[in-house]
C-alpha positions as CSV (number, residue, x, y, z in Angstrom):
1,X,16.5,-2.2,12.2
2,X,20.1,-0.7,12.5
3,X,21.1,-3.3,14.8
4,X,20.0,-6.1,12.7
5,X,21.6,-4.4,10.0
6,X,25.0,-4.4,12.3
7,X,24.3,-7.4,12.9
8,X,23.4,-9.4,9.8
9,X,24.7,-7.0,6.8
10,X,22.0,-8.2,4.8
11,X,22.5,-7.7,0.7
12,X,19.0,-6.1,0.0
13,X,16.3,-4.7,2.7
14,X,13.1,-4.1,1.3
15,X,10.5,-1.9,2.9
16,X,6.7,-0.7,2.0
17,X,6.0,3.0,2.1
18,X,3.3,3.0,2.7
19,X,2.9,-0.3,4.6
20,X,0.6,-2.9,4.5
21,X,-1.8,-4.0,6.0
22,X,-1.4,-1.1,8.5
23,X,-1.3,1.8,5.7
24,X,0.8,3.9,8.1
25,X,4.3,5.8,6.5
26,X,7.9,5.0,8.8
27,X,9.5,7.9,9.4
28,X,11.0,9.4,6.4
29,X,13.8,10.0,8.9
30,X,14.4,6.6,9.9
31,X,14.8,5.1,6.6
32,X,17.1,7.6,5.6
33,X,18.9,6.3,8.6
34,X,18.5,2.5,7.1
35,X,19.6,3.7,3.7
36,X,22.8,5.3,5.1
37,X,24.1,2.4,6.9
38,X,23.1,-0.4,4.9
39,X,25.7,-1.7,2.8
40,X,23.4,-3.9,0.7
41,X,20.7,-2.8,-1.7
42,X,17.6,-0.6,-0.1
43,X,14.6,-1.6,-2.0
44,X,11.5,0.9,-1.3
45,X,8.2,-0.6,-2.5
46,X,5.8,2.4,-3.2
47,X,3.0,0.5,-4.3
48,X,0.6,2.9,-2.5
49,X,2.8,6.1,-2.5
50,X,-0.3,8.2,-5.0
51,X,-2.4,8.1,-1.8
52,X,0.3,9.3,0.4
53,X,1.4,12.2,-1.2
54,X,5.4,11.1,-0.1
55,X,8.0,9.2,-2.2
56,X,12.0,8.7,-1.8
57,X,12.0,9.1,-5.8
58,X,14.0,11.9,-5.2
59,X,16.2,10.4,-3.3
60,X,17.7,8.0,-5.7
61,X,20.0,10.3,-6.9
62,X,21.9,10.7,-3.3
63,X,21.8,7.3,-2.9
64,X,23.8,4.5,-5.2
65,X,22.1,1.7,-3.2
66,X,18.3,2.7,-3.5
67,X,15.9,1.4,-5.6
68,X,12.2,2.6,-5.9
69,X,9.4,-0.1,-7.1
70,X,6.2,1.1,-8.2
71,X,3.1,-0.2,-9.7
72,X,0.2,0.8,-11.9
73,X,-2.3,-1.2,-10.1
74,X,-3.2,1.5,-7.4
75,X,-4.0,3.9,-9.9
76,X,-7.0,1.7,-10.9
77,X,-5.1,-0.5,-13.7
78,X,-4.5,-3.7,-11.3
79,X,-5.4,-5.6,-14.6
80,X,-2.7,-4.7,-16.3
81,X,-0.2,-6.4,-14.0
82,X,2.1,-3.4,-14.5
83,X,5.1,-2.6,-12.0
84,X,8.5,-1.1,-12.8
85,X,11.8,-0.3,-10.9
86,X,14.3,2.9,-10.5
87,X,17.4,3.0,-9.5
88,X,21.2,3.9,-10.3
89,X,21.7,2.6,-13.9
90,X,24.5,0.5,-13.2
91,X,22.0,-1.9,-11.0
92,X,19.2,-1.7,-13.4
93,X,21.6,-3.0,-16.3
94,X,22.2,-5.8,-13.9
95,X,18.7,-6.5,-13.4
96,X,18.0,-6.5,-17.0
97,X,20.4,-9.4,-17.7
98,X,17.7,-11.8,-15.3
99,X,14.7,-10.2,-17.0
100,X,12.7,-13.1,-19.4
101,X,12.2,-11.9,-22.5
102,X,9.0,-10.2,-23.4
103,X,7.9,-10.3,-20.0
104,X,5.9,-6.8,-20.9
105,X,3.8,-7.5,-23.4
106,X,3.1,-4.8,-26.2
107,X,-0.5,-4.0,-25.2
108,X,0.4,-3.7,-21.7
109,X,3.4,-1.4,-22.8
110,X,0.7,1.0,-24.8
111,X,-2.4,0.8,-22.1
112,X,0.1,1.9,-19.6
113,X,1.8,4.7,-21.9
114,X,-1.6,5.9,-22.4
115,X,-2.6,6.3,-18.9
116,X,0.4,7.5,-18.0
117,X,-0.1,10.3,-20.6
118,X,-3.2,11.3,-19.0
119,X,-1.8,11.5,-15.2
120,X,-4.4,14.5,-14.8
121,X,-7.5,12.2,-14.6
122,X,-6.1,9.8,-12.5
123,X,-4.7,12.1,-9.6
124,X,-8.5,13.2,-9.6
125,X,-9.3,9.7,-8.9
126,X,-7.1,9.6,-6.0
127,X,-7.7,13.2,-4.7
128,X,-11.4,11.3,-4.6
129,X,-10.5,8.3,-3.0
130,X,-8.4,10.5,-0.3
131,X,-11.2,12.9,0.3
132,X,-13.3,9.5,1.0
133,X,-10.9,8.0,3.3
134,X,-11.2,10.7,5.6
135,X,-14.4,10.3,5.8
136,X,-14.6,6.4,6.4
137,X,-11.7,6.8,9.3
138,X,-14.2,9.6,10.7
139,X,-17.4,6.9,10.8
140,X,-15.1,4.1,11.5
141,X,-14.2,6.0,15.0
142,X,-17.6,7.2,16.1
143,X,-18.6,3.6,16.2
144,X,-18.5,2.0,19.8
145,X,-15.9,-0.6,20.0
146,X,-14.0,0.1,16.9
147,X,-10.7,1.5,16.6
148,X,-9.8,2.8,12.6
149,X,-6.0,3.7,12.5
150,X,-4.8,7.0,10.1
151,X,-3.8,5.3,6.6
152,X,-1.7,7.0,4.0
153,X,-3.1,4.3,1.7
154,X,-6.5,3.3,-0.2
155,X,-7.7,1.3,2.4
156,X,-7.7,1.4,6.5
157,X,-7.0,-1.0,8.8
158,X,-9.6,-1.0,11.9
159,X,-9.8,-3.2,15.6
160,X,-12.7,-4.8,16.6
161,X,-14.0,-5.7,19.9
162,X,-12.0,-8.9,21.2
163,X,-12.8,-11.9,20.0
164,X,-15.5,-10.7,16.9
165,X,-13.1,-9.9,13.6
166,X,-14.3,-13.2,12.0
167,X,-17.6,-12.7,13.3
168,X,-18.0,-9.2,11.8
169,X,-16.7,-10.1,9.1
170,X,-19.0,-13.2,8.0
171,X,-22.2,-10.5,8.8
172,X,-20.7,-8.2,6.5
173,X,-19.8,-10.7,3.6
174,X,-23.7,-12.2,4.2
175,X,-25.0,-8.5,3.5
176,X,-23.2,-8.8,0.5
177,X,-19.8,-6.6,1.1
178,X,-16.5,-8.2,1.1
179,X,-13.6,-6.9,3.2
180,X,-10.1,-8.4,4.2
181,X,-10.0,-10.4,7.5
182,X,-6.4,-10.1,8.7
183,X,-7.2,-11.4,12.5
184,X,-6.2,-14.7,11.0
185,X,-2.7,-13.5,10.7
186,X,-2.9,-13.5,14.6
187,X,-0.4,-11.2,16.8
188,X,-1.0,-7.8,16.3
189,X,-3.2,-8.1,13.9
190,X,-5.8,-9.8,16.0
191,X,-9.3,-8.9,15.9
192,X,-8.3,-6.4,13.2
193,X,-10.4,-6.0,9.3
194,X,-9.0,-3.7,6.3
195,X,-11.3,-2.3,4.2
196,X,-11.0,-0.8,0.5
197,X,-12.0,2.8,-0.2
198,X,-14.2,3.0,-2.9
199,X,-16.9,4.4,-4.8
200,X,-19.4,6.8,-2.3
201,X,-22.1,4.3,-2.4
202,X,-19.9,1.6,-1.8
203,X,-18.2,3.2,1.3
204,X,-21.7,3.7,2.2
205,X,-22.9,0.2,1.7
206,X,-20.1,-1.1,4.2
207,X,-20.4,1.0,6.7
208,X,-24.3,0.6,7.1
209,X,-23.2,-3.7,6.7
210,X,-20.8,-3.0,10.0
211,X,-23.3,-0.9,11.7
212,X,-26.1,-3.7,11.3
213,X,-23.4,-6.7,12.0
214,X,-23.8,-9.2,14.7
């Protein structure tokens, strides 16, 4: 990345903390690193930063160049279609002058002030969904042939034996349990499905569908 950046001094680099599909967080370190020597805009999408327990919010004020984007979807309000931006104040007066008008409508502007006002319930709901990651990644790995990588995000990324992603993946979705087949995407991501964490019943219900795939 700092070679490229040498190389190409791009005008804005944007990277997911955590990333997807792979859920994993880059080294707080490294991006540091990025943000230093970039002379261009350092956009941080934190999308799934409430299961990670990590943010570079705090950052922003070392760092003229940095911009943080988060969203209310991940908190369980996808329908909203809710996502917002920090930064220095001199950029986000920039980006308000390309902004359509009433892009936020006024419900939207109230449902989110409302949930945002009750930030206790919600960070239960993730403390919930965290506690039933671990477990998932656990089952995941004690199955033969699969390999679940550590997420910092609300779902986990896992390797199936060569050759059977789509396979597994039509025997789950015919027992009635939909997952994400990202083998498609080829390279390394090959022979690789992501999964959701959700309720306990539901975490249940695909893990007995993998078990009893063919």
């Amino acid at each position: 990345m700092l070679a490229a950046i040498e190389r190409h001094q791009p005008a804005v680099i944007f990277l997911a903390y955590p990333n997807n599909p792979t859920g994993n967080l880059f080294s707080a370190t490294a991006i540091l690193e990025i943000i230093k020597a970039a002379n261009g805009l350092v956009v941080i999408d934190e999308a799934y930063a409430p299961f990670a327990d990590a943010s570079f919010i705090n950052a922003l004020d070392h760092y003229d160049n940095l911009l943080v984007m988060r969203t209310v979807s991940k908190l369980g309000l996808a329908g909203l279609r809710l996502g917002y931006l920090i930064g220095h104040p001199l950029i986000i007066e920039q980006l308000h002058k390309i902004r359509l008008p009433y892009n936020i409508n006024s419900l939207t502007q109230l449902s989110a002030d409302f949930a945002l006002s009750n930030k206790a319930l919600f960070d239960r709901q993730t403390q919930a969904i965290c506690a039933e990651r671990a477990v998932v990644l656990k089952q995941l790995n004690e199955l033969p042939g699969i390999t679940a990588y550590p997420s910092a995000a609300n779902f986990i990324l896992f390797r199936t034996p060569k050759g059977k992603a789509t396979d597994i993946f039509m025997s789950i979705k015919q027992q009635g349990v939909l997952i994400k087949n990202m083998s498609a995407q080829g390279g390394l991501l090959s022979d690789c499905l992501r999964v959701t964490i959700g309720k306990p019943e539901e975490n249940k219900a695909f893990l007995t569908a993998l078990m009893n795939a063919k």
